[in-house]
Structures are given as structure tokens and as C-alpha cells.
VEXFIVEX-706390 format. One record per residue (C-alpha): residue number from 1; residue in one letter; y, x, z. Coordinates in steps of 0.25 Angstrom, whole numbers, plus 5000, padded with zeros to 4 digits. Example, Ala and Ser with C-alpha at 12.3 -4.5 7.8 and 13.67 -1.06 7.14 Angstrom:
BEGIN
     k   r      v      u      w
     1   A   4982   5049   5031
     2   S   4996   5055   5029
END
This chain:
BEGIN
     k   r      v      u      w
     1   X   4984   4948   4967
     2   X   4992   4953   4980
     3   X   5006   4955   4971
     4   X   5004   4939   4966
     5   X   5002   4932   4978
     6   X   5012   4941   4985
     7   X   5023   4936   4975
     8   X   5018   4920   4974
     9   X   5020   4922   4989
    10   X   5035   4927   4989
    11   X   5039   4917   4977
    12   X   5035   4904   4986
    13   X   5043   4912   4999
    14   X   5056   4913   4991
    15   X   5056   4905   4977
    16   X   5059   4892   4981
    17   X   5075   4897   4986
    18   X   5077   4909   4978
    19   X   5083   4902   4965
    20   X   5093   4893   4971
    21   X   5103   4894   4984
    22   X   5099   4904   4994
    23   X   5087   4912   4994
    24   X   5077   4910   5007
    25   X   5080   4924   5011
    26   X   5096   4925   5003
    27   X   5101   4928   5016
    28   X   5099   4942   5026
    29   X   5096   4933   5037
    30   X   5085   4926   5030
    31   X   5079   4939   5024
    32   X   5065   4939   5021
    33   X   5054   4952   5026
    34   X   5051   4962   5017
    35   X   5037   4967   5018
    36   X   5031   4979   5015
    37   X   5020   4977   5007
    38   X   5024   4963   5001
    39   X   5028   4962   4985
    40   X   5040   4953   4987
    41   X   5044   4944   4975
    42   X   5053   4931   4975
    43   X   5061   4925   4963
    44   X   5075   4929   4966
    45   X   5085   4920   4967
    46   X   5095   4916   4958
    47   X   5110   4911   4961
    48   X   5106   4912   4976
    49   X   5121   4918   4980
    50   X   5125   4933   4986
    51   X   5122   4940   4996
    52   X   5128   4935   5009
    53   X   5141   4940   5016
    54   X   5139   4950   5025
    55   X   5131   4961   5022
    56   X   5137   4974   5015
    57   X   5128   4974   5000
    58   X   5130   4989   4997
    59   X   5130   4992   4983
    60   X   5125   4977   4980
    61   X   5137   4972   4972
    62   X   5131   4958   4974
    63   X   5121   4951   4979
    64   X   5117   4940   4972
    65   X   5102   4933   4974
    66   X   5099   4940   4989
    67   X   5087   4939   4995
    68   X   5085   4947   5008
    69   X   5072   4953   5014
    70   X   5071   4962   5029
    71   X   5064   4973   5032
    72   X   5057   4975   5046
    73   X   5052   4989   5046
    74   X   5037   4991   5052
    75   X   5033   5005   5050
    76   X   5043   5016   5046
    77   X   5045   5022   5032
    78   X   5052   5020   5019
    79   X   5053   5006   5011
    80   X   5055   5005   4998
    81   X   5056   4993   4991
    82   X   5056   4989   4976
    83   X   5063   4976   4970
    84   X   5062   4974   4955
    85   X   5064   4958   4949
    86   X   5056   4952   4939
    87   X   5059   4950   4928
    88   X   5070   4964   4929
    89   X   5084   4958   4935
    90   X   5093   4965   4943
    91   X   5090   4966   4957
    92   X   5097   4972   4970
    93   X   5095   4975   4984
    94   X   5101   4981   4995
    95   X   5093   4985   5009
    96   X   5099   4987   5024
    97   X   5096   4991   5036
    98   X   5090   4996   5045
    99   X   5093   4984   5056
   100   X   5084   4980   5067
   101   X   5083   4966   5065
   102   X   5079   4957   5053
   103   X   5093   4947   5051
   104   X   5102   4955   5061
   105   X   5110   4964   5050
   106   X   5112   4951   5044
   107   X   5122   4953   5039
   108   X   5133   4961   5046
   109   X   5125   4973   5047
   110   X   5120   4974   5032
   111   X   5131   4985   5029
   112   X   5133   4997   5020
   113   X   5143   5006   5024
   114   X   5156   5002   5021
   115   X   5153   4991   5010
   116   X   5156   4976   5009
   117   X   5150   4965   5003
   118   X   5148   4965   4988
   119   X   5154   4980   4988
   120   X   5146   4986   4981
   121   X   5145   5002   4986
   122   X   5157   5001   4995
   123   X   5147   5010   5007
   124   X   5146   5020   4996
   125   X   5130   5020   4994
   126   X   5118   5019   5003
   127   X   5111   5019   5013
   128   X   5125   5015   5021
   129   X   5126   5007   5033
   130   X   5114   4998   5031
   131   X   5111   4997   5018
   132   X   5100   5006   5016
   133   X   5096   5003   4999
   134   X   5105   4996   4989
   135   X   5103   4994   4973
   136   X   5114   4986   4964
   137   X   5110   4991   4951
   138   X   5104   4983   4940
   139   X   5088   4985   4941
   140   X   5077   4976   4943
   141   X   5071   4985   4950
   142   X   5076   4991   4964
   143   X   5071   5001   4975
   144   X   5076   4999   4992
   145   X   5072   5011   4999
   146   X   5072   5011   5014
   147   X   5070   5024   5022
   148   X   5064   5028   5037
   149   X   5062   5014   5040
   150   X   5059   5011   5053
   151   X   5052   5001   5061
   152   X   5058   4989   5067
   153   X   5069   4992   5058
   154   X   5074   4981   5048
   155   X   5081   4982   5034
   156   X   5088   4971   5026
   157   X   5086   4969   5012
   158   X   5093   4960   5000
   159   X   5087   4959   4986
   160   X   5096   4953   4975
   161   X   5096   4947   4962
   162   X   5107   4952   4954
   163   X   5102   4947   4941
   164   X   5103   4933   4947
   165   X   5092   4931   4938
   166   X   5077   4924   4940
   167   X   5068   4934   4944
   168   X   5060   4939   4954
   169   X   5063   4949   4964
   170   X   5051   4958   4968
   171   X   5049   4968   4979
   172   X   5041   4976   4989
   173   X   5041   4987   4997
   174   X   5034   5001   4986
   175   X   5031   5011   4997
   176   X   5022   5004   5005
   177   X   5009   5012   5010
   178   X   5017   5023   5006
   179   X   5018   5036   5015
   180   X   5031   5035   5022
   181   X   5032   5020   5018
   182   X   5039   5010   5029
   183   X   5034   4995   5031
   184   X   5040   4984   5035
   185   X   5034   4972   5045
   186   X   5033   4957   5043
   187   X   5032   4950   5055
   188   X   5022   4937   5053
   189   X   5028   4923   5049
   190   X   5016   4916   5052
   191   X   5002   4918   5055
   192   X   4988   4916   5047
   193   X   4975   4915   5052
   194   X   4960   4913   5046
   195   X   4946   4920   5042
   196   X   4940   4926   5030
   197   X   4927   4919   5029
   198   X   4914   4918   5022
   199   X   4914   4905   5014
   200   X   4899   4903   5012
   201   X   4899   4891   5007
   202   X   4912   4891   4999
   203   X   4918   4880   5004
   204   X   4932   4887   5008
   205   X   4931   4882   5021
   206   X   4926   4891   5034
   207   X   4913   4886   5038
   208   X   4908   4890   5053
   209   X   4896   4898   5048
   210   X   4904   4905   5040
   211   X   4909   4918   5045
   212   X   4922   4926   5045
   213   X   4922   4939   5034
   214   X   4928   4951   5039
   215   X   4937   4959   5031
   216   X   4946   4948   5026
   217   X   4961   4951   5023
   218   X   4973   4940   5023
   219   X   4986   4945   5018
   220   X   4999   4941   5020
   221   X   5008   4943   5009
   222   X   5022   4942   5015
   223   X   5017   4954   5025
   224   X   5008   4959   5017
   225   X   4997   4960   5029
   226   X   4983   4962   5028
   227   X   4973   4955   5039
   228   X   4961   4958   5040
   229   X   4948   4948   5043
   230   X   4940   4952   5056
   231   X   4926   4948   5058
   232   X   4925   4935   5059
   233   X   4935   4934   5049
   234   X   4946   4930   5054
   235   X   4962   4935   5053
   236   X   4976   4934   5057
   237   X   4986   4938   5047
   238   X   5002   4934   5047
   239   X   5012   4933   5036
   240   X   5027   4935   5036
   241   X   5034   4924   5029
   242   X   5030   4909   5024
   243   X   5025   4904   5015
   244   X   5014   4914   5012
   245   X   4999   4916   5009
   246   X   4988   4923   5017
   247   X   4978   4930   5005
   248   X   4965   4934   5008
   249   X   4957   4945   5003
   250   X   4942   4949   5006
   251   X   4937   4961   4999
   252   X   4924   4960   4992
   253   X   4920   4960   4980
   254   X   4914   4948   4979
   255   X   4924   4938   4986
   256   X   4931   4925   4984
   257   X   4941   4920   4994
   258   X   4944   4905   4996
   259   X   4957   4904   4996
   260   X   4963   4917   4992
   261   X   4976   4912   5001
   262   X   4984   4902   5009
   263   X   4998   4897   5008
   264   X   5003   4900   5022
   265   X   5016   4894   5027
   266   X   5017   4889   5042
   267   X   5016   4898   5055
   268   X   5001   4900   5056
   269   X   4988   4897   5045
   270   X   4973   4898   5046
   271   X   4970   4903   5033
   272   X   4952   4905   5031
   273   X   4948   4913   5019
   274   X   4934   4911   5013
   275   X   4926   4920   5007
   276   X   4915   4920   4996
   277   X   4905   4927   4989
   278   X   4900   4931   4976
   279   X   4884   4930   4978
   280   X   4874   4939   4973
   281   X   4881   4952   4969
   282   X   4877   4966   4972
   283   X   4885   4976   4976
   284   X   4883   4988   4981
   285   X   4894   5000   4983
   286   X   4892   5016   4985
   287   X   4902   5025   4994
   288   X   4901   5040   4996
   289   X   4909   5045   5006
   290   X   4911   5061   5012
   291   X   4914   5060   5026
   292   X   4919   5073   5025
   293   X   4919   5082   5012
   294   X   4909   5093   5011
   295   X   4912   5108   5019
   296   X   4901   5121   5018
   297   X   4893   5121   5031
   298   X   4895   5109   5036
   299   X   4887   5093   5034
   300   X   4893   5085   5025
   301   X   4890   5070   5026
   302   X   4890   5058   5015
   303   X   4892   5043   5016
   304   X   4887   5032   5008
   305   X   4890   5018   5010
   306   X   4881   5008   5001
   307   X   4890   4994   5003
   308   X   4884   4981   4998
   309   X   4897   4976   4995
   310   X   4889   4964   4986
   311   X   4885   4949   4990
   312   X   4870   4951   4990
   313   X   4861   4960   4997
   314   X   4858   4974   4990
   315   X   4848   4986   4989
   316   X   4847   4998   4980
   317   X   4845   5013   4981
   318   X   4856   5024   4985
   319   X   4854   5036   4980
   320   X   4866   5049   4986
   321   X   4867   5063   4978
   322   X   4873   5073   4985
   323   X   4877   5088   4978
   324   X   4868   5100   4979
   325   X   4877   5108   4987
   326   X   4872   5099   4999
   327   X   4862   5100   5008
   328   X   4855   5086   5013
   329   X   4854   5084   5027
   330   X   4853   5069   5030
   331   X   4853   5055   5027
   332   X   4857   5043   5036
   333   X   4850   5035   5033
   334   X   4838   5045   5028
   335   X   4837   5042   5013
   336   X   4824   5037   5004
   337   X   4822   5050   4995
   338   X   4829   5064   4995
   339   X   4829   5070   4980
   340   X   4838   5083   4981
   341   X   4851   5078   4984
   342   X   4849   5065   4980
   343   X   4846   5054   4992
   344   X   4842   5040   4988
   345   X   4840   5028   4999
   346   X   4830   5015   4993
   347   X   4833   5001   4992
   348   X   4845   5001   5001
   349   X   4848   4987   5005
   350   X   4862   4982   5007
   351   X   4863   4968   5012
   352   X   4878   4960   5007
   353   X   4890   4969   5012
   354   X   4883   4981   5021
   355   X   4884   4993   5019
   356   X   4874   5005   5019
   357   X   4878   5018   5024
   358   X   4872   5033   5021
   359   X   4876   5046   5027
   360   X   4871   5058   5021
   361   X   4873   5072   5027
   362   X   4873   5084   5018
   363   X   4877   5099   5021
   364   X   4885   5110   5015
   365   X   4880   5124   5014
   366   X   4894   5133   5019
   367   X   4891   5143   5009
   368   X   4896   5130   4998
   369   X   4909   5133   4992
   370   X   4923   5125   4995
   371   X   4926   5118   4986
   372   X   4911   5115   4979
   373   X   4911   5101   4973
   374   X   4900   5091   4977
   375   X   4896   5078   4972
   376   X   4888   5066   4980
   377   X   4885   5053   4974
   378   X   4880   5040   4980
   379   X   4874   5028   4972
   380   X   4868   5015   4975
   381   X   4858   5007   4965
   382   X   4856   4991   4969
   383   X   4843   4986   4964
   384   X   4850   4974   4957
   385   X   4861   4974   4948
   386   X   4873   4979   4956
   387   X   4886   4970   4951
   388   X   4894   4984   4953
   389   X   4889   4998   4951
   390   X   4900   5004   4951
   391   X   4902   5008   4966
   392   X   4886   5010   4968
   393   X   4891   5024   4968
   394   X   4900   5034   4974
   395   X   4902   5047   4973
   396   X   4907   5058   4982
   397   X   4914   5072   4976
   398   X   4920   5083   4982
   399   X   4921   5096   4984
   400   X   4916   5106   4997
   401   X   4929   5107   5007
   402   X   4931   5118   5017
   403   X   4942   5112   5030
   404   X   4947   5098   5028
   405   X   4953   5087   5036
   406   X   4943   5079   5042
   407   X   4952   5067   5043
   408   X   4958   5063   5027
   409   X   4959   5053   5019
   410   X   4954   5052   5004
   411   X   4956   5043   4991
   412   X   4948   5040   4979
   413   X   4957   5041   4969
   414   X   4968   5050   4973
   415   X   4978   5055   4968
   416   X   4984   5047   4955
   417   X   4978   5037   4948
   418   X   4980   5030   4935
   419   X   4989   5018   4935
   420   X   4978   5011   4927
   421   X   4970   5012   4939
   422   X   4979   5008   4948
   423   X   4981   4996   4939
   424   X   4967   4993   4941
   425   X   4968   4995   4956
   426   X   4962   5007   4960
   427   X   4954   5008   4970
   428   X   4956   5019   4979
   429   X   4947   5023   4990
   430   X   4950   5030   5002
   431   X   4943   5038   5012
   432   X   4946   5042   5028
   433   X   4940   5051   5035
   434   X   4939   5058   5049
   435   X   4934   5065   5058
   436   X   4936   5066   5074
   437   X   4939   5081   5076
   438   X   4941   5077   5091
   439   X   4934   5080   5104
   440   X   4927   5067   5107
   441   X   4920   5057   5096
   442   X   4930   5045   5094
   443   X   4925   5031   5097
   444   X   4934   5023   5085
   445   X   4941   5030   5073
   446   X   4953   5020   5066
   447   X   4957   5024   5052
   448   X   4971   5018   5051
   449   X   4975   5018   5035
   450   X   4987   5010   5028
   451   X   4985   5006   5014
   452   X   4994   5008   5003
   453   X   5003   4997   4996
   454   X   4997   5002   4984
   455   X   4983   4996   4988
   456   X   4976   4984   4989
   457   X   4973   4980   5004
   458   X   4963   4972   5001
   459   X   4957   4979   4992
   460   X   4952   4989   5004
   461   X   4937   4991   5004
   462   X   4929   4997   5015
   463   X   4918   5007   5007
   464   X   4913   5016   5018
   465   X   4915   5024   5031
   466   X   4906   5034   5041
   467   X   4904   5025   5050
   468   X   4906   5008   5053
   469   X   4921   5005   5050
   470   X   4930   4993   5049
   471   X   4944   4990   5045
   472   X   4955   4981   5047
   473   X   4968   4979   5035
   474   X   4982   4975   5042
   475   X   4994   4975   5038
   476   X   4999   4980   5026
   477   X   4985   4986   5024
   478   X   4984   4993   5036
   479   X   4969   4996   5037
   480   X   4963   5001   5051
   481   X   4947   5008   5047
   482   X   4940   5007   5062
   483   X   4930   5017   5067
   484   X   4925   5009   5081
   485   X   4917   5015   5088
   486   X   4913   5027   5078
   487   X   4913   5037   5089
   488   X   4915   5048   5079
   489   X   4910   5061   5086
   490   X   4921   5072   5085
   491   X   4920   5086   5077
   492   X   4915   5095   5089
   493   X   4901   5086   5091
   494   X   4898   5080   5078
   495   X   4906   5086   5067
   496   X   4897   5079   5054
   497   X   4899   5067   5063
   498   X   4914   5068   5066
   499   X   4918   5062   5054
   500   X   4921   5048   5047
   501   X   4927   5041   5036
   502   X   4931   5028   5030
   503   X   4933   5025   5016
   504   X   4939   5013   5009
   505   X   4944   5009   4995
   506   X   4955   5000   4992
   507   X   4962   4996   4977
   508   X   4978   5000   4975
   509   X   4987   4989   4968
   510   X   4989   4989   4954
   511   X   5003   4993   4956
   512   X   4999   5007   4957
   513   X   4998   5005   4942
   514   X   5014   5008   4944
   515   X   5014   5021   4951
   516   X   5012   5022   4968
   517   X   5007   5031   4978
   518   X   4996   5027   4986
   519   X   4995   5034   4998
   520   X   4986   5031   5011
   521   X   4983   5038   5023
   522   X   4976   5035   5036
   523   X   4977   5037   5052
   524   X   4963   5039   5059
   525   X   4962   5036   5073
   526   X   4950   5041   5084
   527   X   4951   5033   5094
   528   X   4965   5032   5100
   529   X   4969   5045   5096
   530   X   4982   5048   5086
   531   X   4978   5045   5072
   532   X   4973   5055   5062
   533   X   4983   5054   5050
   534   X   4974   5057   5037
   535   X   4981   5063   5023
   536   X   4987   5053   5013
   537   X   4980   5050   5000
   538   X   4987   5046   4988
   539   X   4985   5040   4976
   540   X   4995   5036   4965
   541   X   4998   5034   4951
   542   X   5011   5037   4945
   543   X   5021   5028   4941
   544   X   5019   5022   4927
   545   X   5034   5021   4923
   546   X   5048   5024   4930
   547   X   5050   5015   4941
   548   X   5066   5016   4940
   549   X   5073   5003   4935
   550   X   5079   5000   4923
   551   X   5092   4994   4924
   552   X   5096   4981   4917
   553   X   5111   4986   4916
   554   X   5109   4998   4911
   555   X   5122   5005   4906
   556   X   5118   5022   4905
   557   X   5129   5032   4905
   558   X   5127   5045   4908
   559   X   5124   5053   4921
   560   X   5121   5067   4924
   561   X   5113   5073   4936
   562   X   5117   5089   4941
   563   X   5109   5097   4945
   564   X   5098   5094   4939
   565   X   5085   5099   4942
   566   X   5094   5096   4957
   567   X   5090   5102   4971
   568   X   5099   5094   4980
   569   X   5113   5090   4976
   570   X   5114   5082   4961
   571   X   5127   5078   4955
   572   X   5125   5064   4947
   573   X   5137   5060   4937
   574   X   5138   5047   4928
   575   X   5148   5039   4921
   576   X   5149   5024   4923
   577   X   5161   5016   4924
   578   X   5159   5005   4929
   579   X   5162   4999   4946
   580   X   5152   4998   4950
   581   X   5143   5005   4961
   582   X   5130   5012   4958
   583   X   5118   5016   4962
   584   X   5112   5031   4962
   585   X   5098   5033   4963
   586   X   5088   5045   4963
   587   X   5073   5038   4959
   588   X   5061   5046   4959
   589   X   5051   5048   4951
   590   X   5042   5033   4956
   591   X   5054   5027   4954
   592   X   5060   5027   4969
   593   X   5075   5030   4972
   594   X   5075   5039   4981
   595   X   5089   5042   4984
   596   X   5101   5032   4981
   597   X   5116   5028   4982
   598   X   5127   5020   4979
   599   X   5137   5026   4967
   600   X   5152   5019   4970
   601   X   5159   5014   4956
   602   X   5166   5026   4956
   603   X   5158   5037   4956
   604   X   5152   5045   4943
   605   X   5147   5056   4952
   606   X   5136   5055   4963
   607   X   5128   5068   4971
   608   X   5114   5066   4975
   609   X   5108   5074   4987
   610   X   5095   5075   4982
   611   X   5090   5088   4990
   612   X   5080   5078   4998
   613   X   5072   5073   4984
   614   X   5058   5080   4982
   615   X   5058   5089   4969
   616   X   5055   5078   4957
   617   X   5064   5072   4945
   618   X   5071   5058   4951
   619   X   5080   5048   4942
   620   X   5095   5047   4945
   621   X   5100   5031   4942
   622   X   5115   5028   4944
   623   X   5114   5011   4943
   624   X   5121   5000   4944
   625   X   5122   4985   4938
   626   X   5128   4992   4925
   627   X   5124   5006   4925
   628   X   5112   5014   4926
   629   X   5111   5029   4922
   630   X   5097   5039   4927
   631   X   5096   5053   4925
   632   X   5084   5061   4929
   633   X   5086   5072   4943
   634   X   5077   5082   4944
   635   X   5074   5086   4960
   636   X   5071   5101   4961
END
């Protein structure tokens, strides 16, 4: 749903002077921001002229069809961007930088070393002078990479329809949420306010007696921010172009929103949304939780969160089985009957959206081996038909540990995943926890986690933590777990009491379907000290097919690569005639180049350094607008 709004957005923004004349942004001093996080995709135009005078175009030997976009770096990191057209016609780019300001380079200091306008490789390759990434060969399909961005800094970049074919031009930033990944900032072109309320009677309008919902999230496309709903319901959000729309999203279940969005195009709004329920449904969900895992000699406590997460009012019985090589100790609160190691609690009672919490304290003998697996389980019977069984039940598995890091981060699934899954979107569910190994107890704990491009924001869903928790989602889903006043106490005092966790689960896009990386990580703060930075999970799946283009004017000749298998230094030789320059890449494995230059129209022999590449087989492409030839390099 996101991907389609996103790109109905962008086609109102830019279609209506893209086919004729100049385009709204054909012109470095008009550019456009590029955001991170935004899908980009606007018809491109046709007949729309060449790039203006000025600039020097690198290996660009024209530049017909420009549309310029800036980049005003946020936080540091690497940028990579990916540009293909639909339906597959060729398309260029080149990117400058970096600069301090947004229309100052305009246009004298967009220079490549030594080059002209529309000569093509007169620098000799890049990166030179300012030209940091630069493609003229014959591809739909095209990669910018920008390295060690900074903050404040800012890059200039051109996209060009050399096909001067209808199409259109589609692009986005691929590493974002990635470890190492920069992000740009998008400073607001107008503001919108409103509430998230419950609309009792329907009727699309807020009545007075109907109050604000917490936990609402308005997103702004052109920023691609989150803001979240406070409890009375209300929010302030800003976007970073006009005309756009302000979508909502409240997750539940069970929820319709009236209207799904606004058209947004002065200075400031007021946008309301309403919210209704489907009546009479029961629900009920399970959640098992370690707080830590389970060590000979010491207590090992369990955590059980029943959630009516229904529209009506709920009971049942729970019943938690815990493996025999436990010994029980306690239940908070005390349950009905004890049979061995089964506990069960009678007609629990949930009233619409509260939640039911059980700890359950067990102990380990020392004498139990490391690495002994265990099994508990956790399931909850309503005593009418439950719309839902299947998350009535949870189940915890694990084996006994020795030493261990009390402050880590988990995910359910792990590691690969199929891309059928994906497809389906996957729902991956995370777990933080801590534990305050200081000296004194600490009064609020802050669990600081950035989500993954690769997942849905608002898909995020609360399931359970060890003590009362909220949470806020910002920004480029930037989401903030707040412990107030949990006065955890530390190690020395209390050391069953000393720890805590939240847990969380949240769907990745069906783009994972492709092949990506998701990894997360998260900062834990205790009071105001320095953050507690946690491992980094990742779950993935595995590119489907090559991610290297093909190109349209494909001529193949012949090309060698020595040494190969190569440790540092490789020779690459090939034969083409023509006069034209071309471009030399190493791509690997997912499909990015990870090292590139510019071949002049007299050169049939180029060395590569390729000592700083991991160990790995990479494809070598020589290309240009008549020539393409690959051959596979082995990295030892």
C-alpha cells in the first residue's frame, strides 16, 4: 500500500510539466530534495532539452531530459541509490558534491577534473573534482554510490532520459536501516495538525464526547516521517514538498479509518482521523518471554502476557508447563491448581484491550548440564469461540547457558528466511533486554531502536515487557521504548530483580522477496548515563536472480581478466573499436558496484587495485551506449 500512494503522490508533484518544455526541477537551481526513505517515481520527460551550460557532465556525453534532485546530509554514512525506468529505457546520472549549500555549486562549481561540457571523459575517470558517481552506458538500470557522507553536507544530483522515450524514472535510497547507512534531511514545506479519534457514532466528524486514541501514526510521504498520536490523540507532523497527502494508520486488528488520507497543498491543515470498530469479536493473545535464559544455580523467571487484543470483553483459563528440569518456586499472581509442572489460573477475565500479566519464578539445580535443552509453553482457552487461535499459544525453547550478556537483543526468525515468506510479509519479532549491572537502582531506562527500511513502521506491535512500558515512532521509524520511573534495582542488591526486557513484532515489506539484509540494533539508556549499545540481529534472504543490468546495446567482444583467482593487482584486456569512453565496474555478488571508473576511447587495457575487496567472486562490466562485455574475477 505504502509503494502506491507514494508513487500517485510524486506523479501529481511533477507530471503535469515533465512531457513538454522544461521540467519543474530541469534546472540545478530548482532541484528537488531527495529523501531517504522515499520511493521516487515521476514520468520522465520527453523533448525537454539538455542539460544547461555550465556544469562539467563527466563521462555523460549528453544530457538530454534532466531532472535535478539535492542531497542535505543528516546523519553520516554511505548512500546508495538505485534508478531503473519503466518500461526498460536507457537512463543516466551523474552525482556531485560534497558542497555546503543546496543552489550554491550551481553551476560553476559542478566540475570534474579537467573536463568540459559534453566531453565525455576528458578528467580521465571518477571520483574527480566534484563529480563523485557517473554512468553513460546503455542500462535501464543504474547504481550512485556516495561514501562517508557527512552531516550538513550537500550533493548535487541529475538523472537523464537518454531514451527520450515515455517512461518513468523510478528511485530510492537501497541501504537504508542498513549498518553503516547515511541519511539525508528534509526540512518541512508545510505543517499539519489533527487527532486520531474514536468515532463512536460513525459519522466522520469529532464529536466532544469522543476522545482522542493514543498510538495513531500520520506519515508524510515526501519525508517519509512517522508521528505518533499522544494521549489525547492529537499530533503534529510536517511534510517536505507540496502538494502531498498525510496517511494514517492505527494498528489493530479490527479498525477502519475514516478518511484513509488528506490532499495537503497550503502552508498549514488540520487533518482529524476517525476511528471505528468491528463489534463483538474475541481475541485473546499468548506471549512467553525469558527474561533471561536459564543458568545452573541460579532463579530463572518467566513472563506471560494474556492481551485482549479483541472488541468485547473476554475470559478463559491459562494453563503454563514448565520442563522437569525445573524446580517451582512462585507465581505472581498465585495460580488456581499446581499439577507437577503444569500451572493453570480459572476464568481469567480480560475486559477490551487490557492486558494480564504472570511472572513465574522457577530454579535451576547447579549440578544441570550447559547446554541441556528446555521447553516451556503457555496457552490460553476463551470460553467462547476465539475468532483467532492461532496466537492463544506461545512457546519458549532454549537450551541451559553458562556466562552471557545481560543486555542483547534477539529475533524470531533469524537468520535466512525464504522469499515466499518475505512475500507474505514476514513477521519478525524482536526482543531487548537489560539489565542494570551498576551500583545504584535506576529511576527511567529508554530503549532507543531504529527500524529497518526493510519493515513496516506501522506494522510495529507492542506484545509484552517486565514492567509498564510505552513507545513513541518518529522519523524514519525511529522508535523510543520508555521505562519511567521503573526504578530497576542494580546487580549487587537484587540480582533476579536487576533485569528487564521489551518485546515487539513488526512485518518486513514484501520487497524482501528480492534479497535484503535486515539488520537492527538498539541503544539502552539508564538514566542519563551513555548508552548500552546491544548486538546486531539480522535476518535476510538471498537475492532471487542477478541484480546486474542487462544492456539494450549489447555488442560482446572478448575480454580477459589476469590473475585470476587475484590478490591485489588484475590486468583487464578487451577489444572494441569504437570512440567512445566507457565505463569499468567491479559488481558484487547482490548486484552493487563496488568499485568503478572511466575507460578513455583509447584504452584496451585497464589495471584494477583490488587488494581492499573481501575474498568473494565479483563480475567485471566494461560498458558503454554500444558495448558491453562481463567476465567473472575471483577475489582471493
Amino acid at each position: 500500500m505504502k509503494k502506491n500512494y507514494i508513487l500517485s503522490i510524486t506523479i501529481v508533484l511533477l507530471f503535469s510539466l515533465s512531457s513538454i518544455g522544461q521540467t519543474l526541477n530541469g534546472l540545478c537551481e530548482t532541484s528537488l530534495p531527495f529523501c531517504t526513505g522515499i520511493t521516487y517515481n515521476y514520468p520522465a520527460g520527453v523533448n525537454t532539452g539538455s542539460g544547461q551550460t555550465g556544469p562539467s557532465y563527466a563521462c555523460l556525453g549528453s544530457e538530454p531530459n534532466p531532472a535535478w534532485y539535492y542531497l542535505q546530509i543528516d546523519q553520516p554514512g554511505e548512500i546508495s541509490i538505485e534508478i531503473h525506468t519503466v518500461p526498460q529505457h536507457d537512463v543516466d546520472f551523474i552525482c556531485w558534491g560534497p558542497f555546503n549549500s543546496q543552489t550554491g555549486p550551481c553551476t560553476a562549481q559542478l566540475t570534474g577534473s579537467g573536463s568540459t561540457h559534453h566531453v565525455a571523459g576528458a578528467g580521465g575517470g571518477y571520483p574527480s573534482g566534484n563529480v563523485i558517481d557517473c554512468s553513460y552506458d546503455a542500462s535501464w538500470q543504474e547504481w550512485c554510490y556516495i561514501p562517508n557522507a557527512q552531516p550538513g553536507e550537500y550533493y548535487i544530483f541529475l538523472i537523464t532520459n537518454y531514451s527520450n522515450q515515455p517512461c518513468n524514472i523510478i528511485f530510492n535510497q537501497i541501504n537504508t536501516g542498513q549498518v553503516g547507512a547515511g541519511i539525508t534531511s528534509c526540512g518541512p514545506a508545510a505543517t499539519v495538525s489533527g487527532n486520531f479519534y474514536f468515532d463512536s457514532n460513525n459519522n466522520g466528524t469529532k464529536d466532544v464526547t469522543e476522545p482522542g486514541l493514543y498510538g495513531g501514526l500520520a506519515y508524510a510521504p515526501t519525508c517519509g516521517f512517522y508521528t505518533q498520536s499522544d494521549t489525547a490523540g492529537n499530533y503534529n507532523a510536517y511534510i517536505c514538498a507540496t502538494p502531498d497527502t498525510i496517511w494514517s494508520f492505527y494498528n489493530h486488528s479490527y479498525t477502519i479509518i475514516t478518511p484513509q488520507y488528506y490532499e495537503l497543498t497550503g502552508s498549514t491543515s488540520t487533518a482529524d482521523f476517525g476511528v471505528t470498530f468491528t463489534q463483538n469479536v474475541i481475541d485473546v493473545s499468548t506471549i512467553l518471554t525469558e527474561c533471561i535464559p536459564a543458568r545452573p544455580g541460579f532463579d530463572y523467571n518467566v513472563f506471560a502476557t494474556i492481551s485482549n487484543v479483541g472488541t468485547d470483553s473476554s475470559c478463559g483459563t491459562l494453563t503454563i508447563s514448565f520442563d522437569t528440569i525445573f524446580d517451582y518456586i512462585s507465581a505472581n499472581p498465585p495460580a488456581d491448581v499446581i499439577t507437577g509442572n503444569t500451572l493453570t489460573w480459572n476464568n481469567v477475565c480480560l475486559p477490551v484491550f487490557s492486558t494480564n500479566n504472570y511472572t513465574i519464578s522457577l530454579f535451576l539445580d547447579s549440578t544441570t548440564a550447559l547446554l541441556t535443552p528446555y521447553v516451556l509453553s503457555a496457552n490460553f482457552v476463551t470460553n467462547s469461540l476465539d475468532s483467532s487461535i492461532v496466537n492463544n499459544s506461545d512457546t519458549i525453547s532454549n537450551i541451559v547457558v553458562g556466562s552471557f550478556d545481560p543486555n542483547d537483543k534477539q529475533v524470531t526468525p533469524s537468520g535466512e528466511i525464504t522469499n515466499i515468506a518475505a512475500a507474505n510479509e514476514q513477521e519478525l519479532e524482536y526482543t531487548i533486554r537489560f539489565q542494570n549491572t551498576g551500583t545504584y537502582q535506576a529511576t527511567n531506562i529508554t530503549i532507543l531502536d531504529t527500524l529497518s527500511s526493510w519493515l513496516q513502521v506501522p506494522s510495529l506491535t507492542l506484545l509484552s515487557s517486565s514492567h509498564p512500558c510505552t513507545y513513541n515512532i518518529s522519523g524514519h521509524g525511529k522508535v523510543q521504548f520508555i521505562f519511567n520511573n521503573i526504578n530497576l534495582p542494580d546487580a549487587n542488591t537484587n540480582e533476579s530483580g536487576s533485569h528487564g526486557f521489551v518485546k515487539f513484532k513488526v512485518k518486513c515489506k514484501p520487497s524482501l522477496a528480492n534479497g535484503g539484509n535486515v539488520y537492527n540494533t538498539a541503544n539502552i539508556y539508564f538514566d542519563y548515563n551513555l548508552p548500552i549499545v546491544t548486538n546486531t540481529t539480522l535476518t535476510f534472504t538471498k537475492v532471487i536472480t542477478t541484480n546486474i543490468p542487462s544492456i539494450k546495446k549489447q555488442v560482446t567482444k572478448s575480454i580477459s581478466v589476469q590473475p585470476n583467482p587475484a590478490i591485489d593487482i588484475v590486468t583487464v584486456n578487451f577489444d572494441y573499436a569504437g570512440k567512445e569512453a566507457l565505463n569499468i565496474e567491479i559488481i558484487n555478488n547482490l548486484g552493487k558496484t563496488v568499485q568503478k571508473q572511466l575507460v578513455l576511447n583509447n584504452q584496451k587495457t585497464v589495471n584494477l587495485n583490488v587488494s581492499n575487496l573481501s575474498a568473494g567472486t565479483y563480475t567485471v562490466r566494461i560498458s558503454g551506449k554500444n558495448y558491453s562485455v562481463n567476465e567473472m574475477l575471483i577475489k582471493q
